[in-house]
N, CA, C and O atoms as a MOPAC input file, in Angstrom:
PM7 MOZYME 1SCF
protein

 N     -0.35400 1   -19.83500 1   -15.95600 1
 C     -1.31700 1   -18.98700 1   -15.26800 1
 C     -2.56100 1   -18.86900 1   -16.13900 1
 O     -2.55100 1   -18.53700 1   -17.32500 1
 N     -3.66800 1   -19.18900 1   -15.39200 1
 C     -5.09000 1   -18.71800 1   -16.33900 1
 C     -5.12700 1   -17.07800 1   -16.76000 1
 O     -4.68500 1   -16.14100 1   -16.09500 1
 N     -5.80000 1   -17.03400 1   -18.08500 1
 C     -5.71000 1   -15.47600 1   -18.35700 1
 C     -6.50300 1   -14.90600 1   -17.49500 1
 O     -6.18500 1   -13.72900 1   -17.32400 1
 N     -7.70800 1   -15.35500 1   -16.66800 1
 C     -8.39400 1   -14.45800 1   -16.28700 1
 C     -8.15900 1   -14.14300 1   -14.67500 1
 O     -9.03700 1   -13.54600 1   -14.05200 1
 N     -6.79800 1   -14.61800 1   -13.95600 1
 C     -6.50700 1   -14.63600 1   -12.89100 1
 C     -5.44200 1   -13.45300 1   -13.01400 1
 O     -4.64900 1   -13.24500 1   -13.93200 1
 N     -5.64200 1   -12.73600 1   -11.83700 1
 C     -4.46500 1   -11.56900 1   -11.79900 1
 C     -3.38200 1   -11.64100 1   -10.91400 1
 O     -3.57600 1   -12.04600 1    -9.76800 1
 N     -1.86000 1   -11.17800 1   -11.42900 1
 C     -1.03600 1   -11.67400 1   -10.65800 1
 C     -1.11500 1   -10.79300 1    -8.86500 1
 O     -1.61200 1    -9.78200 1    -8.36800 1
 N     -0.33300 1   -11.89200 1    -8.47400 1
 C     -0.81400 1   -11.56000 1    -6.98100 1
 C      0.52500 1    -9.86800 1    -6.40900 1
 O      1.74900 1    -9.89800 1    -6.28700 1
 N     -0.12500 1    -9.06900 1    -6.27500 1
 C      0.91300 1    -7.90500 1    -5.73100 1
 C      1.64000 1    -8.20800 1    -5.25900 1
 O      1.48700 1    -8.79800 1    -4.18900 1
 N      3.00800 1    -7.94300 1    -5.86600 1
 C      4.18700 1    -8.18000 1    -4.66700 1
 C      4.22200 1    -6.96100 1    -3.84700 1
 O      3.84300 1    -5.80500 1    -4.03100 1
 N      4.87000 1    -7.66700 1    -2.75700 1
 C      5.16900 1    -6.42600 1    -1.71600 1
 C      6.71300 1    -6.16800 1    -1.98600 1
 O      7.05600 1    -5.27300 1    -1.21300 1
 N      7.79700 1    -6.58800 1    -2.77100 1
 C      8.61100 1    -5.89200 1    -2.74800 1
 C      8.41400 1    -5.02500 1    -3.53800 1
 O      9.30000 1    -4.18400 1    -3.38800 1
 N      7.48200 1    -4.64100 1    -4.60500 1
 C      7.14800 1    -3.95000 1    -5.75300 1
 C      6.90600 1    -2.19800 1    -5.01500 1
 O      7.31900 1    -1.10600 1    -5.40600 1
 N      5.91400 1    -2.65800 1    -3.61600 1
 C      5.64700 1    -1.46300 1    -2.82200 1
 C      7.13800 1    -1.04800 1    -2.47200 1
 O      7.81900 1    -0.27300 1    -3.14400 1
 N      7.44100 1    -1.54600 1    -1.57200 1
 C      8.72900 1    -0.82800 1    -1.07700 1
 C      9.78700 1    -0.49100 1    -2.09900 1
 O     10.50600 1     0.36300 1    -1.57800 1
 N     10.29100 1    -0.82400 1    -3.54600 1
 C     10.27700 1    -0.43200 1    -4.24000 1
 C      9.94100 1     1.29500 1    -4.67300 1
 O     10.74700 1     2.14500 1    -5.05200 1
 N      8.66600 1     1.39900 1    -4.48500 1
 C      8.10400 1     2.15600 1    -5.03300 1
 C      8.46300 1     3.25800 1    -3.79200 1
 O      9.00900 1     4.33100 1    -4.04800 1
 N      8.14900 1     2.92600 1    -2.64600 1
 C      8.45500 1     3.83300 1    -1.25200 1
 C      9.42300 1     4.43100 1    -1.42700 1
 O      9.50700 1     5.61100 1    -1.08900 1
 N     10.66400 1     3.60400 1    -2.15000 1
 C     12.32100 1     4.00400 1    -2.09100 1
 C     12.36400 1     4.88200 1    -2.95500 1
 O     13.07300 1     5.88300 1    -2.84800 1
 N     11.55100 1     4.61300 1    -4.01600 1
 C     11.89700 1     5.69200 1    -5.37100 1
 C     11.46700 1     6.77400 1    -4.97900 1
 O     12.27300 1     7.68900 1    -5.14600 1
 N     10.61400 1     7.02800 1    -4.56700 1
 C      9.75200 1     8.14700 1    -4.27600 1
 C     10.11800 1     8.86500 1    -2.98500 1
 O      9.60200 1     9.97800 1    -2.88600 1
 N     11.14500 1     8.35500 1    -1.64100 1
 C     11.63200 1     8.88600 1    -0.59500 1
 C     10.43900 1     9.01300 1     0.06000 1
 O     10.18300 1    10.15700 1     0.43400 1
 N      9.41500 1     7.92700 1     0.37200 1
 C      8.29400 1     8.05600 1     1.06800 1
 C      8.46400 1     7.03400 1     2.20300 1
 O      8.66200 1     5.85100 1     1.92800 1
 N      8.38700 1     7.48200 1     3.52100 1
 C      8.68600 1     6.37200 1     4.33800 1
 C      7.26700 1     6.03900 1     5.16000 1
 O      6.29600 1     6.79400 1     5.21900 1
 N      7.40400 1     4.55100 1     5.85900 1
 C      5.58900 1     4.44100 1     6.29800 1
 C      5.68800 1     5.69100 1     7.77900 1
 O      4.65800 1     5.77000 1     8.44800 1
 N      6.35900 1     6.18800 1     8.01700 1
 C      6.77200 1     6.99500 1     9.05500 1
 C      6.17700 1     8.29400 1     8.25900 1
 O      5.31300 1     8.75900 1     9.00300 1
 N      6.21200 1     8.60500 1     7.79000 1
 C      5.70700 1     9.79600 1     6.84900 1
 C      4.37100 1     9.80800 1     6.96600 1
 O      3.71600 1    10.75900 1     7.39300 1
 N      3.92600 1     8.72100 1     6.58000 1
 C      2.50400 1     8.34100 1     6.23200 1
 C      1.94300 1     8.65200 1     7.47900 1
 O      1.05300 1     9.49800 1     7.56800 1
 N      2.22500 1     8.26200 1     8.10300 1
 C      1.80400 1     7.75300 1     9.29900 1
 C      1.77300 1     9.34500 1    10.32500 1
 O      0.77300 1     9.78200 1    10.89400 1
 N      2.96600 1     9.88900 1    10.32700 1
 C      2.86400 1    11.29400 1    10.70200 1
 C      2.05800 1    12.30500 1    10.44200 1
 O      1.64800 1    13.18100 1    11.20400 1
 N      1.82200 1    12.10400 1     9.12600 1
 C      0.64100 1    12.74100 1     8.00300 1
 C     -0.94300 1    12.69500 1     8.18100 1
 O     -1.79200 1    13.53200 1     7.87600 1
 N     -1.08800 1    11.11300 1     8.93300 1
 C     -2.32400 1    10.91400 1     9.32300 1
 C     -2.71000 1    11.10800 1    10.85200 1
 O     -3.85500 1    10.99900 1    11.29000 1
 N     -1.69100 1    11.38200 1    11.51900 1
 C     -1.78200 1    11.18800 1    13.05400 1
 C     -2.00600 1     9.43500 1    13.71800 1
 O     -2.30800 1     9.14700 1    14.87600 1
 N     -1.83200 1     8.79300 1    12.95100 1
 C     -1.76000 1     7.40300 1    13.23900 1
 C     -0.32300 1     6.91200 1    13.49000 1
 O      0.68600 1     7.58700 1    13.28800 1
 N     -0.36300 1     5.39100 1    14.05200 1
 C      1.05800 1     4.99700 1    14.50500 1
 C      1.72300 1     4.35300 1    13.02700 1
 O      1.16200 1     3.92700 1    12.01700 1
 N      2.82800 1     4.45800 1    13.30400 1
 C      3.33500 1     3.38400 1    11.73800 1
 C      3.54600 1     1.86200 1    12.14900 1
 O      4.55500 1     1.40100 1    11.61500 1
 N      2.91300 1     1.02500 1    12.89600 1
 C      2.15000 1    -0.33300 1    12.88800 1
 C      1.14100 1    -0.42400 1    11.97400 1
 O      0.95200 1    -1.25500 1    11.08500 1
 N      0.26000 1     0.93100 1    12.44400 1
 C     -1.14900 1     0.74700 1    11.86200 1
 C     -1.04500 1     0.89400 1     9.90400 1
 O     -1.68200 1     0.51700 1     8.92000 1
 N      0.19600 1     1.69200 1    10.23400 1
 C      0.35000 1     1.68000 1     8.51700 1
 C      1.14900 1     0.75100 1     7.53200 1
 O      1.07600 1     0.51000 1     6.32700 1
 N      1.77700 1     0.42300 1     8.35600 1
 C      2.44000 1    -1.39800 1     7.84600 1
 C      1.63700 1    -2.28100 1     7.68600 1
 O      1.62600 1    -3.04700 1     6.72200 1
 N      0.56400 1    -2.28400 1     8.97400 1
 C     -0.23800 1    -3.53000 1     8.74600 1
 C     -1.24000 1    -3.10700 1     7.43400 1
 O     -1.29300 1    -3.89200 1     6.48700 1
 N     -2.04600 1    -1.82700 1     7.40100 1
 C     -2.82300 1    -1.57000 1     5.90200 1
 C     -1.52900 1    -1.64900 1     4.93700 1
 O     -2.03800 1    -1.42300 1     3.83900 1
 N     -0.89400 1    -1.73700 1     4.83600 1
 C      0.22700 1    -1.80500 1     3.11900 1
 C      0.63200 1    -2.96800 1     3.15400 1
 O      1.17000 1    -3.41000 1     2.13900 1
 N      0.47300 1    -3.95500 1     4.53000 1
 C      0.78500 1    -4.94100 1     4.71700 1
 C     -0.28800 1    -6.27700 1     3.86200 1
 O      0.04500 1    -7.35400 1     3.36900 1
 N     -1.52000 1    -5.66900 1     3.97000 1
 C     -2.46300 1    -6.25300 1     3.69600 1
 C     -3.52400 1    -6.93400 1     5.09600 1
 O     -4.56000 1    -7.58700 1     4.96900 1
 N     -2.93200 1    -6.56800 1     6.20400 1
 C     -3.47900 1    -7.22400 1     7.20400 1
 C     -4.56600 1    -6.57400 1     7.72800 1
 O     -5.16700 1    -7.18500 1     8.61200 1
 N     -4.95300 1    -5.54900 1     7.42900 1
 C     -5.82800 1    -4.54500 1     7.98800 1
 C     -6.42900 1    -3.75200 1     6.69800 1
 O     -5.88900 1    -3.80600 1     5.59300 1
 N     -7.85900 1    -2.85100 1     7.02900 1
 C     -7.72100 1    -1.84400 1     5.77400 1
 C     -8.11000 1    -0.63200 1     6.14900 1
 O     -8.77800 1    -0.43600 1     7.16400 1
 N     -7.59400 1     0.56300 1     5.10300 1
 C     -8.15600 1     1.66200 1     5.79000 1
 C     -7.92400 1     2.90000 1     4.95300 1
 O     -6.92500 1     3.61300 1     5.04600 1
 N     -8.94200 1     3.09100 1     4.12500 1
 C     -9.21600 1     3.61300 1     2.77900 1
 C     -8.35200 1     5.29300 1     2.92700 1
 O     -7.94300 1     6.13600 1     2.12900 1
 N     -8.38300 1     5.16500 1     4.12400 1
 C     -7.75900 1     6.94400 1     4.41500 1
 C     -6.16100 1     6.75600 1     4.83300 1
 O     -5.39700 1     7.71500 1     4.93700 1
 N     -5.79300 1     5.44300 1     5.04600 1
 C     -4.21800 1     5.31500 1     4.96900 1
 C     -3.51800 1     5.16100 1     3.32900 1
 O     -2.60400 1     5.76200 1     2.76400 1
 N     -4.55600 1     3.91400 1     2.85700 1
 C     -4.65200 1     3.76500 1     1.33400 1
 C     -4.36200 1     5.26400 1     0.59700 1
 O     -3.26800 1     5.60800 1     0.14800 1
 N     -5.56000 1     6.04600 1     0.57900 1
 C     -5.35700 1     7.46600 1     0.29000 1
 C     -4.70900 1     8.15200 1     0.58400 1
 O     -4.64600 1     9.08700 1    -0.21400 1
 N     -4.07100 1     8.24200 1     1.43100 1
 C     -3.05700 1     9.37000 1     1.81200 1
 C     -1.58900 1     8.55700 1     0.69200 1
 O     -0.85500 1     8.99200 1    -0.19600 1
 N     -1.75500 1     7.27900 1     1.35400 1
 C     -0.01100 1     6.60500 1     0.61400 1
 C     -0.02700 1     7.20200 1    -1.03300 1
 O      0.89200 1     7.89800 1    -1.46500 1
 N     -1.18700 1     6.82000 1    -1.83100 1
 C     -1.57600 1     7.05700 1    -2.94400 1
 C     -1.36000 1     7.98600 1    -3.18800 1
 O     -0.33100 1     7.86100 1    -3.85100 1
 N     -1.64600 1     9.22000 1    -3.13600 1
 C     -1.28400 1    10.61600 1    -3.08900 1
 C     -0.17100 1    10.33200 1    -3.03100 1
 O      0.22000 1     9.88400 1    -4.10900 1
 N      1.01000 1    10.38800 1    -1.83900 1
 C      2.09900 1    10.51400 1    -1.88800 1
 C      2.85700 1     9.89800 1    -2.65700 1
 O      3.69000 1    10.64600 1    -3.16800 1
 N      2.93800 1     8.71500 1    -3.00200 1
 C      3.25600 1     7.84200 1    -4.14100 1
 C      2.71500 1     7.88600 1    -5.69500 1
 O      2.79200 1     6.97500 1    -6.52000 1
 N      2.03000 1     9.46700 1    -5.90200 1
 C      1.70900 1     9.44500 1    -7.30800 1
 C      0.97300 1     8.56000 1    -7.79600 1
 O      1.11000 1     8.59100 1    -9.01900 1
 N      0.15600 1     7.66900 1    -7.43900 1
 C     -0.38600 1     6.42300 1    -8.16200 1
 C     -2.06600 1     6.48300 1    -7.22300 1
 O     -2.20000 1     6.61400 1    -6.00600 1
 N     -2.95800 1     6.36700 1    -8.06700 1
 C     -4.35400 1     5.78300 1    -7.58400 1
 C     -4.65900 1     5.36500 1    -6.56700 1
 O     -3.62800 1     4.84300 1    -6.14300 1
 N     -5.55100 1     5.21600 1    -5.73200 1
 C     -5.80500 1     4.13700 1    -4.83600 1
 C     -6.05900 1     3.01900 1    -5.42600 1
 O     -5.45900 1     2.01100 1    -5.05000 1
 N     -6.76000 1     2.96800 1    -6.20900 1
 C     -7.39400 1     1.70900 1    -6.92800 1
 C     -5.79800 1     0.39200 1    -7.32600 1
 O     -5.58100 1    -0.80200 1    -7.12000 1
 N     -4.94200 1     1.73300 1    -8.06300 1
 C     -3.62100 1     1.14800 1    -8.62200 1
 C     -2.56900 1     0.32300 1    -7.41200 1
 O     -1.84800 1    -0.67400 1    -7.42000 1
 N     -2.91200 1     1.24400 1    -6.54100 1
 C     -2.03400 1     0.77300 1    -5.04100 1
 C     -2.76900 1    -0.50300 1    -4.16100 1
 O     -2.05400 1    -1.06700 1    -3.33300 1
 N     -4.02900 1    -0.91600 1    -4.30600 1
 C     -4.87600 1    -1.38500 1    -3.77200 1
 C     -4.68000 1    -3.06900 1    -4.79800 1
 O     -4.92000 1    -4.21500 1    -4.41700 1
 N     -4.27200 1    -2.68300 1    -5.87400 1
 C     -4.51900 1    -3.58300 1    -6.85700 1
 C     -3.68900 1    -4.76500 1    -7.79000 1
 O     -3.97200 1    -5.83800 1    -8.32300 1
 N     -2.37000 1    -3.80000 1    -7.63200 1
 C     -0.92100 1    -3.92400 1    -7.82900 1
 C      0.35100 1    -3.65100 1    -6.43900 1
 O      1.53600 1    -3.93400 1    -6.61700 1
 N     -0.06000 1    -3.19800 1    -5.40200 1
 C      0.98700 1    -3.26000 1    -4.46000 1
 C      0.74100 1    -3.75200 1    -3.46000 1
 O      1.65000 1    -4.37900 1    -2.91500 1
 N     -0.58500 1    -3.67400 1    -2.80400 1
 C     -1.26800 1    -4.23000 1    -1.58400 1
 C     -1.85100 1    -5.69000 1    -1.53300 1
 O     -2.95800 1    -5.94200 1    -2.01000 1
 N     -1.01100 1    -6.70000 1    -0.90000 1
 C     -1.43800 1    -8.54700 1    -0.67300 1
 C     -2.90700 1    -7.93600 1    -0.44300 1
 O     -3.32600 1    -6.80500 1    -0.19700 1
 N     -3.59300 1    -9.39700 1    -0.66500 1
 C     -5.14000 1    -8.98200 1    -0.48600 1
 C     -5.11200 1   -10.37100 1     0.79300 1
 O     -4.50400 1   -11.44000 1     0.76200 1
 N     -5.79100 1    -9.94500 1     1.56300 1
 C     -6.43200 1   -10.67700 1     2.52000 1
 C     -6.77800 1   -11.63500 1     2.26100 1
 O     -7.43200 1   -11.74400 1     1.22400 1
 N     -6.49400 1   -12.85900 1     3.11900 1
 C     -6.99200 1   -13.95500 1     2.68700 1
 C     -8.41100 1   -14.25000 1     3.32900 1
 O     -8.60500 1   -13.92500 1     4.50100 1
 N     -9.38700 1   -14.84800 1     2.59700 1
 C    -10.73300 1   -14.86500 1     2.98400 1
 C    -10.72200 1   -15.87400 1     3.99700 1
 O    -11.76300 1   -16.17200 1     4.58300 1

């Protein structure tokens, strides 16, 4: 791996993290008044949405930036 390339987020790392913490995307999702599609697909990486991001973050103890950076696939361009 080049040093200046960052490893790519796993997504089992998220759910992982969901389990430890007893946070379900159903939670999230209740929390925001949104459906839990819409919140699979933002944690999914398929969508984005800085106020689903934020809310998970909060609940999961960790940054947005950290969740955005280390747990969330990034879109492919």
């Amino acid at each position: 791996m080049i040093a200046s390339m960052k490893p790519t987020p796993d997504k089992k790392a998220l759910l992982i993290l969901l389990i430890e913490k007893g946070i379900t995307q159903s939670e999230i999702a209740r929390q925001l008044g949104v459906g839990r599609s819409h919140v699979i697909n933002v944690l999914a990486g398929r969508r984005t949405s800085a106020r689903v991001i934020d809310c998970a973050a909060r609940l999961l103890g960790v940054s947005a930036d950290d969740l955005r950076e280390n747990y969330i696939p990034r879109r492919a361009a």
